[in-house]
N, CA, C and O atoms as a GROMACS GRO file, in nm:
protein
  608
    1UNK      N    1  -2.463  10.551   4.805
    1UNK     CA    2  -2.502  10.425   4.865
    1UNK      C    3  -2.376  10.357   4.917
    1UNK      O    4  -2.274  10.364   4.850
    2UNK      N    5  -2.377  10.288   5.038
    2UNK     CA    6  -2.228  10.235   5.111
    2UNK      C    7  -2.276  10.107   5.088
    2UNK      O    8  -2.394  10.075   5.071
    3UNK      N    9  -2.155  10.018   5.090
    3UNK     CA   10  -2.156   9.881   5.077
    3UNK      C   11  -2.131   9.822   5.207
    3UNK      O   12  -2.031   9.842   5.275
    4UNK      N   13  -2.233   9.747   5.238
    4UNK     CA   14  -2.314   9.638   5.351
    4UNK      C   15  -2.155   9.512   5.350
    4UNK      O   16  -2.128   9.438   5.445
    5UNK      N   17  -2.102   9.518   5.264
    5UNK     CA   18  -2.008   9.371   5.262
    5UNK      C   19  -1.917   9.386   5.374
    5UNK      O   20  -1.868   9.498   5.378
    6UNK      N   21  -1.892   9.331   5.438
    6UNK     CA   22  -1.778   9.319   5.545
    6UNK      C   23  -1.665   9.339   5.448
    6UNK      O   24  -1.668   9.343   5.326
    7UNK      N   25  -1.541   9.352   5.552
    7UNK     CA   26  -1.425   9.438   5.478
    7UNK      C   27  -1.328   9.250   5.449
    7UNK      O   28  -1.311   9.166   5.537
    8UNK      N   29  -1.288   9.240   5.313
    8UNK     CA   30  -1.218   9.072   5.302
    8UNK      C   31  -1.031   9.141   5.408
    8UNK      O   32  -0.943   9.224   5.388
    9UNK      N   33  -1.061   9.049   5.501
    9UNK     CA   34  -0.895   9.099   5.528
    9UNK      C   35  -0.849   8.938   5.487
    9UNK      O   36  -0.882   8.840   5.553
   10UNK      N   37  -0.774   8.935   5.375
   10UNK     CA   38  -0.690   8.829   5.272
   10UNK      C   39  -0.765   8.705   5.302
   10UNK      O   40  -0.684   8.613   5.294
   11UNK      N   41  -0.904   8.650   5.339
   11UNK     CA   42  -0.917   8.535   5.298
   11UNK      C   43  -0.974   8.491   5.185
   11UNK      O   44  -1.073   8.418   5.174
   12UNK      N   45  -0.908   8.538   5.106
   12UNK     CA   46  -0.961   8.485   4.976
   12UNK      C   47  -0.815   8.406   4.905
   12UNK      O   48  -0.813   8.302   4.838
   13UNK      N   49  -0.712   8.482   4.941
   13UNK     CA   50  -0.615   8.412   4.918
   13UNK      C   51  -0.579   8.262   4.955
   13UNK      O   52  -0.505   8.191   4.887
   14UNK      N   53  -0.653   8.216   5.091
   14UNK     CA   54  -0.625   8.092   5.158
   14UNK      C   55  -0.711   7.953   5.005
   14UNK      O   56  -0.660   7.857   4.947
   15UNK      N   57  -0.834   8.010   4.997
   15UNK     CA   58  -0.880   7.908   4.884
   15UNK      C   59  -0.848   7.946   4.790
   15UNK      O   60  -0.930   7.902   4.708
   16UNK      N   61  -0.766   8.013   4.733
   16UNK     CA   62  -0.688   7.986   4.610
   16UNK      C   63  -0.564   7.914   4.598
   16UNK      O   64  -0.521   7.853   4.501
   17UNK      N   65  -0.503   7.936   4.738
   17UNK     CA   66  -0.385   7.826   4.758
   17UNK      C   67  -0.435   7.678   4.779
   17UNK      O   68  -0.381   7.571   4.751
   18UNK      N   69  -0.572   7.713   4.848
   18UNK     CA   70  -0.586   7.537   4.880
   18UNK      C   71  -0.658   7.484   4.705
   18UNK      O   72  -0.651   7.371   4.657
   19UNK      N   73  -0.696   7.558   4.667
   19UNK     CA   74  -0.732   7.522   4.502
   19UNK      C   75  -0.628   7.491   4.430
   19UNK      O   76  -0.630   7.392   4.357
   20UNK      N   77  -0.529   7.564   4.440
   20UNK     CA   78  -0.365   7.550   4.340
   20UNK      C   79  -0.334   7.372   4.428
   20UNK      O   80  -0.331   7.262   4.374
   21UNK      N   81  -0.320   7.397   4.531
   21UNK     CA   82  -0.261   7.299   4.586
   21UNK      C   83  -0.302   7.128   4.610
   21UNK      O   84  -0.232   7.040   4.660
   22UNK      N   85  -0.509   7.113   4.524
   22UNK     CA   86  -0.583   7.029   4.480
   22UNK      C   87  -0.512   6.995   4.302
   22UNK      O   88  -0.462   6.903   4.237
   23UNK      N   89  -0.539   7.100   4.292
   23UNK     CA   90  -0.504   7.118   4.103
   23UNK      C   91  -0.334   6.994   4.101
   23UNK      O   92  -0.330   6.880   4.054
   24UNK      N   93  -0.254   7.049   4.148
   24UNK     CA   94  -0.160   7.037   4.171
   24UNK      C   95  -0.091   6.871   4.223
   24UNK      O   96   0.009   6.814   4.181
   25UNK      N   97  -0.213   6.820   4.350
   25UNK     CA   98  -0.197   6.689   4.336
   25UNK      C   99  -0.291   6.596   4.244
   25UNK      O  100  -0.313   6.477   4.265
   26UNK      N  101  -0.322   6.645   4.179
   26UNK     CA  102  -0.450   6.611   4.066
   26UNK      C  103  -0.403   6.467   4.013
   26UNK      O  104  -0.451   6.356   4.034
   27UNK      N  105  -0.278   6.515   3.927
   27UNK     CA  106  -0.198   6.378   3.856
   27UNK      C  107  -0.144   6.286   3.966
   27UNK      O  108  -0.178   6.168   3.959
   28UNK      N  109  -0.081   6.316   4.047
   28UNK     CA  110  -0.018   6.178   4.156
   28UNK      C  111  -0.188   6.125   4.220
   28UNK      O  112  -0.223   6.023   4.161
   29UNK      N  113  -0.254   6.155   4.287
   29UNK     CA  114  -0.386   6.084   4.304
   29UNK      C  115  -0.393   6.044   4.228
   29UNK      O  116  -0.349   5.929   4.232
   30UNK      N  117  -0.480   6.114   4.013
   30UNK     CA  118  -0.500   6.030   3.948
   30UNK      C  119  -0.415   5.894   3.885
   30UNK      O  120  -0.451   5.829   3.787
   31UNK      N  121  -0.279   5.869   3.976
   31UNK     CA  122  -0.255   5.792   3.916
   31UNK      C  123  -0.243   5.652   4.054
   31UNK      O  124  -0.253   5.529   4.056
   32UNK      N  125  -0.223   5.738   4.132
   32UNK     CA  126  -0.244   5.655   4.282
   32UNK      C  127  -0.356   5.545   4.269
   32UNK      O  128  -0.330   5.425   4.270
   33UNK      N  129  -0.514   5.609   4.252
   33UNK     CA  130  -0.598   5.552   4.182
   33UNK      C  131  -0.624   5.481   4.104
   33UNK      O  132  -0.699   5.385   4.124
   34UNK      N  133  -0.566   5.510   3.985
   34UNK     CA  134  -0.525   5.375   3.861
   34UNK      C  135  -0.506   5.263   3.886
   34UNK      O  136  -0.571   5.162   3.862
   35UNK      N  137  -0.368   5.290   3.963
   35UNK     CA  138  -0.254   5.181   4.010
   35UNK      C  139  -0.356   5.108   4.090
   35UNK      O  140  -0.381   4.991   4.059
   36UNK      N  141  -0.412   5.160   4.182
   36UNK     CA  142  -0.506   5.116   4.289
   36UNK      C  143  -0.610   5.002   4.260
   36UNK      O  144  -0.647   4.901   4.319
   37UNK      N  145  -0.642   5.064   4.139
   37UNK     CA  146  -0.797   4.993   4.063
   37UNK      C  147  -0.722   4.871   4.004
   37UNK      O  148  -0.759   4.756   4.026
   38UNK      N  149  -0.652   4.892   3.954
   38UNK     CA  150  -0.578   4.760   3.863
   38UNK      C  151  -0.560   4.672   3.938
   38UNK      O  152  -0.609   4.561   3.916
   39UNK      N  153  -0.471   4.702   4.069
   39UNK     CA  154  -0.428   4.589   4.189
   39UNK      C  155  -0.538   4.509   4.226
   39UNK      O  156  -0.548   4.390   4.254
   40UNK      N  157  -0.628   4.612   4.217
   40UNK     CA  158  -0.711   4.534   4.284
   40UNK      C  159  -0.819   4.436   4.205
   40UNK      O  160  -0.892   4.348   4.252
   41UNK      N  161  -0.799   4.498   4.024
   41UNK     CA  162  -0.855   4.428   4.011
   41UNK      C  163  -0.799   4.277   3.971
   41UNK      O  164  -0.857   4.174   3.937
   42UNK      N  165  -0.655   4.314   3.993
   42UNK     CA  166  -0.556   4.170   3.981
   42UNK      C  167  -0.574   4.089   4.089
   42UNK      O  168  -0.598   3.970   4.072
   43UNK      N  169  -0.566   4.143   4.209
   43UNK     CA  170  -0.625   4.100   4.330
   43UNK      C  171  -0.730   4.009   4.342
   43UNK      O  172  -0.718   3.935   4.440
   44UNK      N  173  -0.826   3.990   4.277
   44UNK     CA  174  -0.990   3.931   4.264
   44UNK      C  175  -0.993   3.856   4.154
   44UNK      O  176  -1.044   3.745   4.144
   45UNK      N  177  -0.931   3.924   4.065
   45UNK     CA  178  -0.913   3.763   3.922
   45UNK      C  179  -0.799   3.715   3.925
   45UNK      O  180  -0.704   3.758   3.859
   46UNK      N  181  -0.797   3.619   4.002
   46UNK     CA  182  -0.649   3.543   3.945
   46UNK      C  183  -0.571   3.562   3.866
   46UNK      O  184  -0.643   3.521   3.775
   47UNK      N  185  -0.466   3.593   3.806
   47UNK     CA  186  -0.404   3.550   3.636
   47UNK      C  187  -0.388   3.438   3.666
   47UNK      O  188  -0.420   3.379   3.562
   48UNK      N  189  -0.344   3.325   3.777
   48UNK     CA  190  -0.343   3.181   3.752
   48UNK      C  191  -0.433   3.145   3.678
   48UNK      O  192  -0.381   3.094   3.579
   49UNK      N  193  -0.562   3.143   3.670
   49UNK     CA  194  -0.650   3.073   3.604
   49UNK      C  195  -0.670   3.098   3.464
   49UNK      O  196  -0.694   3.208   3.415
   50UNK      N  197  -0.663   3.022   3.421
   50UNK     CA  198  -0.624   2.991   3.240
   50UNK      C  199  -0.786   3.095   3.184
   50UNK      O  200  -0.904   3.091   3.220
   51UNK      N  201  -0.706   3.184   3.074
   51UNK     CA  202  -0.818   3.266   3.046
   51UNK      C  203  -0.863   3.405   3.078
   51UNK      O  204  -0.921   3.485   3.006
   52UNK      N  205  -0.821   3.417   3.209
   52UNK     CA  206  -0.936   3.498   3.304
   52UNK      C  207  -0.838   3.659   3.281
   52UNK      O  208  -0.870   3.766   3.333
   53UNK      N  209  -0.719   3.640   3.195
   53UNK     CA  210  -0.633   3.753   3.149
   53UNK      C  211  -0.608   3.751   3.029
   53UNK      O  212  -0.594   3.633   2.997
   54UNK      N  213  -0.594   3.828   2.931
   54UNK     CA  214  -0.565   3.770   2.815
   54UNK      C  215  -0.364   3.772   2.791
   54UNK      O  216  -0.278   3.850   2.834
   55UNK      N  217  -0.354   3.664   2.714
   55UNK     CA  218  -0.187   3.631   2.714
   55UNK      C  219  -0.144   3.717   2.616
   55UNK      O  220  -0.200   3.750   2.512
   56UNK      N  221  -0.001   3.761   2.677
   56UNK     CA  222   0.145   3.833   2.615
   56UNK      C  223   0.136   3.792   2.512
   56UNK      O  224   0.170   3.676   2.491
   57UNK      N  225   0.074   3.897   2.378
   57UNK     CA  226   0.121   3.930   2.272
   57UNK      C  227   0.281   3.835   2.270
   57UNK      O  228   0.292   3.722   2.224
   58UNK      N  229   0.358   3.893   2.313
   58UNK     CA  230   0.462   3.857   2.256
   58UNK      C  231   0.525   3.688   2.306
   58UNK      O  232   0.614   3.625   2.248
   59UNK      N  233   0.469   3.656   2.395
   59UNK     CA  234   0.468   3.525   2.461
   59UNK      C  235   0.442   3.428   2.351
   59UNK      O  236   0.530   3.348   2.324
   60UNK      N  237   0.302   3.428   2.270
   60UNK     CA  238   0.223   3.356   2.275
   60UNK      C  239   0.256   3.365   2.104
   60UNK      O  240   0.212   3.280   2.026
   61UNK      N  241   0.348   3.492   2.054
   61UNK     CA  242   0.368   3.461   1.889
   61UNK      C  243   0.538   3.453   1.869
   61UNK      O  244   0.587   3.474   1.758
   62UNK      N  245   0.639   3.413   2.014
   62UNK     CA  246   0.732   3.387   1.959
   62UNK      C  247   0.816   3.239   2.094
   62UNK      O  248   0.922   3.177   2.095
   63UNK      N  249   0.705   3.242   2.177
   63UNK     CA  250   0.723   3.150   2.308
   63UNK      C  251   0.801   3.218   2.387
   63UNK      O  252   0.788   3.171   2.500
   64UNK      N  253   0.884   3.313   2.387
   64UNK     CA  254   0.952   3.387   2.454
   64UNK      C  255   0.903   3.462   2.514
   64UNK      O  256   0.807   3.516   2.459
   65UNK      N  257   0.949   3.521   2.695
   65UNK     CA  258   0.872   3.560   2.761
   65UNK      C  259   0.955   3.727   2.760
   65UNK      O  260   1.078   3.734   2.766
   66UNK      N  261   0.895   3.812   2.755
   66UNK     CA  262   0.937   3.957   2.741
   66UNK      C  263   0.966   4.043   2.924
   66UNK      O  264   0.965   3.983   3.031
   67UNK      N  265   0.980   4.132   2.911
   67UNK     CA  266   1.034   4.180   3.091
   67UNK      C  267   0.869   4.205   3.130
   67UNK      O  268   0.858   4.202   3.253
   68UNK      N  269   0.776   4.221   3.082
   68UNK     CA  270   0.661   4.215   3.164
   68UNK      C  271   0.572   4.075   3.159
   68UNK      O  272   0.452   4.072   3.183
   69UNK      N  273   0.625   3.997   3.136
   69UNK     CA  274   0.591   3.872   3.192
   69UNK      C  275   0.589   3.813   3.283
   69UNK      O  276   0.702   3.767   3.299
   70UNK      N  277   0.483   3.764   3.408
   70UNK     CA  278   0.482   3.714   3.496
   70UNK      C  279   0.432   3.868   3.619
   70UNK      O  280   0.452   3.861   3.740
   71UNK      N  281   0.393   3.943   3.578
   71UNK     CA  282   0.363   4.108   3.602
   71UNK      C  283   0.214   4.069   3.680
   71UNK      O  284   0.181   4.068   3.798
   72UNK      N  285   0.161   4.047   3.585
   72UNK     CA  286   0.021   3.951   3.671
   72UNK      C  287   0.030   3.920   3.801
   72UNK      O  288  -0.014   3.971   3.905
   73UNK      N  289   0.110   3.807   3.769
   73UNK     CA  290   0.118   3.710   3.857
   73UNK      C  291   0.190   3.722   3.993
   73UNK      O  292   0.190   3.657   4.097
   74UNK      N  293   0.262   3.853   3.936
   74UNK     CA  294   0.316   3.911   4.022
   74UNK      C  295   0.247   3.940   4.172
   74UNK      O  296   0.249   3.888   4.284
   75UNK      N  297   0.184   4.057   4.104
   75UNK     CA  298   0.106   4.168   4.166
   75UNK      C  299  -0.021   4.079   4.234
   75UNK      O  300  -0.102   4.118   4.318
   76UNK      N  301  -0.010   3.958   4.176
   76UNK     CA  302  -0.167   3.859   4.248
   76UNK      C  303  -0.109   3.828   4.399
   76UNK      O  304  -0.161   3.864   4.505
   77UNK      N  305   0.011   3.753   4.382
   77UNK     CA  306   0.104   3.748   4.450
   77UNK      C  307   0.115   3.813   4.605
   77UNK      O  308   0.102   3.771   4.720
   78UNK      N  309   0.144   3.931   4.545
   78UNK     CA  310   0.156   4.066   4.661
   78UNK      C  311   0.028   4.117   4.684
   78UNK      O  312   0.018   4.198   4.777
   79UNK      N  313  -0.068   4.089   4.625
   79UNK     CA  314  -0.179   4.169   4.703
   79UNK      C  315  -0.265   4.042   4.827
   79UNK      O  316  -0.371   4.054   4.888
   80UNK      N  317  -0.140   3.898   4.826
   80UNK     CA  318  -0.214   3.806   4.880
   80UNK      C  319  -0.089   3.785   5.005
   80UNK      O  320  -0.102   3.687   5.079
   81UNK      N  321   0.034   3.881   5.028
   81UNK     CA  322   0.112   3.856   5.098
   81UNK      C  323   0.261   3.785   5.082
   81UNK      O  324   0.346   3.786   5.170
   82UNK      N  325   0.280   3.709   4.922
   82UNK     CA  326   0.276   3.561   4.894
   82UNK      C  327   0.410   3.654   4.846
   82UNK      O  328   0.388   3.684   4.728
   83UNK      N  329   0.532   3.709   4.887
   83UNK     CA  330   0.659   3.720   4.840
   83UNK      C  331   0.736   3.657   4.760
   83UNK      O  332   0.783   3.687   4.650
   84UNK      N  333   0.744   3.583   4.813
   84UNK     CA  334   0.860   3.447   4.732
   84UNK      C  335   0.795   3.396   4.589
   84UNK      O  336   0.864   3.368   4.492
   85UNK      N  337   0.653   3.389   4.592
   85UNK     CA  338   0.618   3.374   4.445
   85UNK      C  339   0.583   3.479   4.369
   85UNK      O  340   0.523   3.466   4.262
   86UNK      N  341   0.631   3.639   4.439
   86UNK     CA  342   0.621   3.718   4.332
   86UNK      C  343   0.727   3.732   4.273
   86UNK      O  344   0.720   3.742   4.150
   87UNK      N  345   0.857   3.738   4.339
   87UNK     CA  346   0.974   3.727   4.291
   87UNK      C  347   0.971   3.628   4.206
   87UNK      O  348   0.994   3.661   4.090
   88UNK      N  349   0.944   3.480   4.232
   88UNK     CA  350   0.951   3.366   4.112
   88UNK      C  351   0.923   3.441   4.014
   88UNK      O  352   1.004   3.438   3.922
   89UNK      N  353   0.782   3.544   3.998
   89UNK     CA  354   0.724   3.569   3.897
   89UNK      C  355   0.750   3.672   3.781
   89UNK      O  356   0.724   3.686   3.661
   90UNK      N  357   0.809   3.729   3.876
   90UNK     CA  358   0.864   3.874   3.803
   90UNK      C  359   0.978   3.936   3.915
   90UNK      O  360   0.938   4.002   4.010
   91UNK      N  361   1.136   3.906   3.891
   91UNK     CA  362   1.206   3.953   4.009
   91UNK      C  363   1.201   4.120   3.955
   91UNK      O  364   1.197   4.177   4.064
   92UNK      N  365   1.201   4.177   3.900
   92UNK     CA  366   1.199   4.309   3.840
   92UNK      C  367   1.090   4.366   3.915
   92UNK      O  368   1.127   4.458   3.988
   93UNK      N  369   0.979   4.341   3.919
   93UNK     CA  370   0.928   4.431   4.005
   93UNK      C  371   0.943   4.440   4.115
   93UNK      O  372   0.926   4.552   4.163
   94UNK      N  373   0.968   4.363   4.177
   94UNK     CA  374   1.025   4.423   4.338
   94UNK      C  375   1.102   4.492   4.378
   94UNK      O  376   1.110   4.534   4.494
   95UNK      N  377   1.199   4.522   4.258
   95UNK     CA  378   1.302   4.606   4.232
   95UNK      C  379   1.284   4.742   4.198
   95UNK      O  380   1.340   4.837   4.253
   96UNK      N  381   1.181   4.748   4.082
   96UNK     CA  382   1.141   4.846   4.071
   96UNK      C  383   0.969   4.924   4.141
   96UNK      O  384   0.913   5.033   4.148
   97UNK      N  385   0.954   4.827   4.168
   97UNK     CA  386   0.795   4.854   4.219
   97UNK      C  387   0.877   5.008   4.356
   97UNK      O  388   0.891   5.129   4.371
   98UNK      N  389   0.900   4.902   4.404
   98UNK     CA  390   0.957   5.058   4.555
   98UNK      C  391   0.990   5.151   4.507
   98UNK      O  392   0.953   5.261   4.548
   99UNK      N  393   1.088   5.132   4.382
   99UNK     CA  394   1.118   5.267   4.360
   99UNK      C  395   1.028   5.385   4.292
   99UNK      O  396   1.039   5.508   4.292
  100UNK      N  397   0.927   5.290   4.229
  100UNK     CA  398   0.827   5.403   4.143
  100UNK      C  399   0.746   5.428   4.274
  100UNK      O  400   0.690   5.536   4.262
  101UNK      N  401   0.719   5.372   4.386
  101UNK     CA  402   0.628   5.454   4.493
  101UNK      C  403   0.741   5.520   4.528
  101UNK      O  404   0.723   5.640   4.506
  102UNK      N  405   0.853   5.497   4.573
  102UNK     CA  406   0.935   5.635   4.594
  102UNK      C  407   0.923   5.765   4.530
  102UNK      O  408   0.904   5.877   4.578
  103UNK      N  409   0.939   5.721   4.401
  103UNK     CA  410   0.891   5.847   4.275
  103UNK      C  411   0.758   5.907   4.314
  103UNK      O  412   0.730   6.019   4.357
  104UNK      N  413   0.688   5.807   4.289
  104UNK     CA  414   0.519   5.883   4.359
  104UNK      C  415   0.544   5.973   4.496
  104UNK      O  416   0.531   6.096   4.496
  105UNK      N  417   0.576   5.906   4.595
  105UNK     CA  418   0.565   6.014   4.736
  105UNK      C  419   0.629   6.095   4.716
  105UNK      O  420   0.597   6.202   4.767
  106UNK      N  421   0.756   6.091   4.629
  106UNK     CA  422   0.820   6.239   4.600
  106UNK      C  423   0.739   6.319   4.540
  106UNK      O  424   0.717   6.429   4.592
  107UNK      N  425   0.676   6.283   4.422
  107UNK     CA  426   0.619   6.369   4.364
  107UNK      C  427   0.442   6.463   4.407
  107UNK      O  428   0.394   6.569   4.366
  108UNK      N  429   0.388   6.348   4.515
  108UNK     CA  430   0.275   6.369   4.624
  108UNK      C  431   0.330   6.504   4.714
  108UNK      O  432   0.274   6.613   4.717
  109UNK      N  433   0.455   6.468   4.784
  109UNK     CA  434   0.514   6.577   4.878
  109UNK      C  435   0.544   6.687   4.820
  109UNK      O  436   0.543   6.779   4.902
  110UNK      N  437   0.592   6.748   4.627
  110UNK     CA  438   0.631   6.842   4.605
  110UNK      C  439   0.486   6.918   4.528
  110UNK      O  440   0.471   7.039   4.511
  111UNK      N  441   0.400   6.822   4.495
  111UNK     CA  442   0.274   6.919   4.472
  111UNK      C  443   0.190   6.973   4.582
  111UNK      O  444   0.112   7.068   4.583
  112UNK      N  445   0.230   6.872   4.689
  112UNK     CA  446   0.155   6.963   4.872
  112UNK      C  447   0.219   7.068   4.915
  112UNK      O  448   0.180   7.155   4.992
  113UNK      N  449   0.345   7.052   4.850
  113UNK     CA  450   0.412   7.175   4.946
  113UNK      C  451   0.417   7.305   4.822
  113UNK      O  452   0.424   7.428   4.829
  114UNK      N  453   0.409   7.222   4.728
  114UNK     CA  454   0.443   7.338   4.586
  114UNK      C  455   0.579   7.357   4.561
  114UNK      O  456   0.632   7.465   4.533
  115UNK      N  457   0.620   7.279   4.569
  115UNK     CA  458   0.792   7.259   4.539
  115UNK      C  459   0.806   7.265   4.405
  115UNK      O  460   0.697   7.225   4.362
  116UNK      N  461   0.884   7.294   4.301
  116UNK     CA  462   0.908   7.244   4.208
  116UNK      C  463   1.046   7.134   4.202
  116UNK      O  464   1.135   7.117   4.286
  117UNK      N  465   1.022   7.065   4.057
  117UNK     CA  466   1.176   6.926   4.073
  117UNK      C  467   1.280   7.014   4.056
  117UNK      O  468   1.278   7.115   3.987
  118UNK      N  469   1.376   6.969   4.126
  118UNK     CA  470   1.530   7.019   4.097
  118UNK      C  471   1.604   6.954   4.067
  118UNK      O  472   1.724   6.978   4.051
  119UNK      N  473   1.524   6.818   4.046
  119UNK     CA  474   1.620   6.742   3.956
  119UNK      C  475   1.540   6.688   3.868
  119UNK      O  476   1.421   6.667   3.889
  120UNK      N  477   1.614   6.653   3.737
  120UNK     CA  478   1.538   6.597   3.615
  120UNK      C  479   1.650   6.476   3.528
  120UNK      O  480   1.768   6.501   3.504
  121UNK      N  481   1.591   6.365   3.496
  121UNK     CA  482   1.686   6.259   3.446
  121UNK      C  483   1.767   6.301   3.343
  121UNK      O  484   1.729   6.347   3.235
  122UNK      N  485   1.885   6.282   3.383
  122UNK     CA  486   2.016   6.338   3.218
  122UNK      C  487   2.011   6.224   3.139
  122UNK      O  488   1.988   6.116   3.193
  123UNK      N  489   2.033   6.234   2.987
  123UNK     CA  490   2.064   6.173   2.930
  123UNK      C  491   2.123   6.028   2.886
  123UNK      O  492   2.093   5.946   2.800
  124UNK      N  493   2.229   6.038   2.991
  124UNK     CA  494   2.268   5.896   2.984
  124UNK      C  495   2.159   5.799   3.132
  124UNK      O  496   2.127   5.685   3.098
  125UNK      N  497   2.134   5.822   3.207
  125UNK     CA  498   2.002   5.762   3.272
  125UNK      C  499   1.908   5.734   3.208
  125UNK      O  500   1.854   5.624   3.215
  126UNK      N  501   1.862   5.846   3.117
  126UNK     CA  502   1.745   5.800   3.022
  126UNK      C  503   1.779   5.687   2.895
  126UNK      O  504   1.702   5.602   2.852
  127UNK      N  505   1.923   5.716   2.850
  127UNK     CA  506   1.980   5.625   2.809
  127UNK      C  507   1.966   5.477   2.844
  127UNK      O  508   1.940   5.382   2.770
  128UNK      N  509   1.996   5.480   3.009
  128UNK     CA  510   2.044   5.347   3.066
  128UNK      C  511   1.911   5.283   3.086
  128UNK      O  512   1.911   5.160   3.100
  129UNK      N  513   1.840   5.324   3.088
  129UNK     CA  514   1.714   5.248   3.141
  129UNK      C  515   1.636   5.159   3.041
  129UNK      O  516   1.572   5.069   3.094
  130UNK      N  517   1.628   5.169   2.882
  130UNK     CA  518   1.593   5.095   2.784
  130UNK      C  519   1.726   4.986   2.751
  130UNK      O  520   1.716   4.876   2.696
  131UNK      N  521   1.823   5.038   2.790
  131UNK     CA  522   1.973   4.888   2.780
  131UNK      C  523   1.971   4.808   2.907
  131UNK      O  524   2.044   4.712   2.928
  132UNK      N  525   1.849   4.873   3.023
  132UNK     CA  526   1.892   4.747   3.112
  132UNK      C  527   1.708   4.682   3.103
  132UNK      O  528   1.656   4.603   3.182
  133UNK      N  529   1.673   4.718   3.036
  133UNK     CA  530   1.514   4.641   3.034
  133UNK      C  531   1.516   4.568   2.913
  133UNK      O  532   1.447   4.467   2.904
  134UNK      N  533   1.638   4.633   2.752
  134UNK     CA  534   1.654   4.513   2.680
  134UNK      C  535   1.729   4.424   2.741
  134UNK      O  536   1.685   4.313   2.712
  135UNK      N  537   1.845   4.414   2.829
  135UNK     CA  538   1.920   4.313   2.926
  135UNK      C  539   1.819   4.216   2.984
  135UNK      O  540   1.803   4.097   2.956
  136UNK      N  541   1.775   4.268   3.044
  136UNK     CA  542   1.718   4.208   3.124
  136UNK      C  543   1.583   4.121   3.053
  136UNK      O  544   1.514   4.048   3.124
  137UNK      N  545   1.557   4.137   2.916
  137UNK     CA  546   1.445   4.102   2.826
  137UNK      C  547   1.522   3.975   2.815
  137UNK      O  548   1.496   3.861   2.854
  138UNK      N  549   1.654   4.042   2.733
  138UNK     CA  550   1.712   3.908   2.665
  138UNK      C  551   1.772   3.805   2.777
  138UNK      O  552   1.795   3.689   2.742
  139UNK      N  553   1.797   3.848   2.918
  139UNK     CA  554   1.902   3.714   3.036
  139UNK      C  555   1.743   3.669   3.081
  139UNK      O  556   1.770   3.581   3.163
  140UNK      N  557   1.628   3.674   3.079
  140UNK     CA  558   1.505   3.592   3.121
  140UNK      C  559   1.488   3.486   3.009
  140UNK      O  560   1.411   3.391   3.026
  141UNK      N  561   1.566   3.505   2.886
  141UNK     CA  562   1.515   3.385   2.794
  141UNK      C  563   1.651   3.292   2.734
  141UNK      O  564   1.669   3.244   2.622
  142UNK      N  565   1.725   3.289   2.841
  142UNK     CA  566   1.879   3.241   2.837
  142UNK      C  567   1.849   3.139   2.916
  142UNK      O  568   1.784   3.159   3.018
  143UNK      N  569   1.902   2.982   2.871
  143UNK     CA  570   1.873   2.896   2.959
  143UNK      C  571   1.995   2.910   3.066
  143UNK      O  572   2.100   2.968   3.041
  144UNK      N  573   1.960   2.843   3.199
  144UNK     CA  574   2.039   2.840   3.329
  144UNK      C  575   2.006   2.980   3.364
  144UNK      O  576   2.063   3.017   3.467
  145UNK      N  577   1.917   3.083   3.298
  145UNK     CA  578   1.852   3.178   3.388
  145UNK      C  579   1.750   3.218   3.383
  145UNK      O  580   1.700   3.323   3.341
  146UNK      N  581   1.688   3.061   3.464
  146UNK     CA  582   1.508   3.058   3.438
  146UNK      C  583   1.466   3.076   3.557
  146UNK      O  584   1.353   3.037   3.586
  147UNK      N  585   1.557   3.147   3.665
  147UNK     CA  586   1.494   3.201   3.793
  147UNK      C  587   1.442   3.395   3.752
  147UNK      O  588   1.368   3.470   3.816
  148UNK      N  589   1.512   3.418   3.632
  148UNK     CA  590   1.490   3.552   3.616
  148UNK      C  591   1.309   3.520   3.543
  148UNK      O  592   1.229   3.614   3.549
  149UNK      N  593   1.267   3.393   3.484
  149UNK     CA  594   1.158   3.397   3.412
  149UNK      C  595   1.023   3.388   3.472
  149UNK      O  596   1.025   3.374   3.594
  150UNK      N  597   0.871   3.393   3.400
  150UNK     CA  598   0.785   3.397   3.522
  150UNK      C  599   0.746   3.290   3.568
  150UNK      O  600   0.626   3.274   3.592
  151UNK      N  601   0.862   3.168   3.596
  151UNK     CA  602   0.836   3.047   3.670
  151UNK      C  603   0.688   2.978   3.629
  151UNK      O  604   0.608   3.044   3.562
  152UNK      N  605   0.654   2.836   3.676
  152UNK     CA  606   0.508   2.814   3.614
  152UNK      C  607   0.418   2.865   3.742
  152UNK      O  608   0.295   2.864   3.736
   0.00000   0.00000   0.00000
């Protein structure tokens, strides 16, 4: 008995690459998304309005405002255009906000193409990054540097 199947000349290989290459941006979407949902749902509830977020743990049991304070208010901020009072609110994220979408499109572009990283954070970077977020914890609750705090 002969087989009726047409002869595969390699397309079977094409949807397994485009499968690897779904799989692959799986995590940067799912987090694209996240980020997405949150904005937006910061976007639509105020944090101005008393309540409508619940308050910083750490705000609210030592009066001191911690490096994600004013994060809210931030992001309400920017999803309304309103620059200058996101900075009031949180100057740290504007600082870092670009750079973690930098991180993201890097990491979007090397699961499309199938790149792997060739670079990975050393030690003293990973180091530096918890001594400049305690810095930066402790100069937001230093008086004469209440432009670093989340302003009212």
């Amino acid at each position: 008995m002969t087989s009726t199947a047409p002869p595969s000349h390699g397309t079977a290989a094409a949807p397994d690459r485009a499968t690897g290459r779904w799989r692959r941006l799986r995590t940067p979407l799912l987090t694209a998304a996240s980020a997405l949902g949150l904005c937006t749902a910061v976007a639509l509830r105020d944090p101005n309005d008393p309540g409508s977020w619940l308050t910083c743990p750490y705000l609210a049991t030592t009066g001191l405002v911690c490096p994600g304070c004013g994060t809210l208010r931030a992001i309400h901020a920017l999803s309304h255009g309103d620059v200058a009072t996101a900075w009031q609110r949180n100057p740290a994220l504007l600082v870092v906000g670009p750079l973690l979408v930098l991180v993201w499109l890097t990491a979007v572009r090397r699961a499309w193409l199938g790149v792997p990283r060739r670079w990975t954070p050393g030690p003293r970077l990973l180091a530096t990054i918890p001594v400049l977020v305690a810095a930066y914890w402790v100069l937001r609750n230093v008086p004469g540097l209440e432009w670093l705090g989340p302003g009212a």
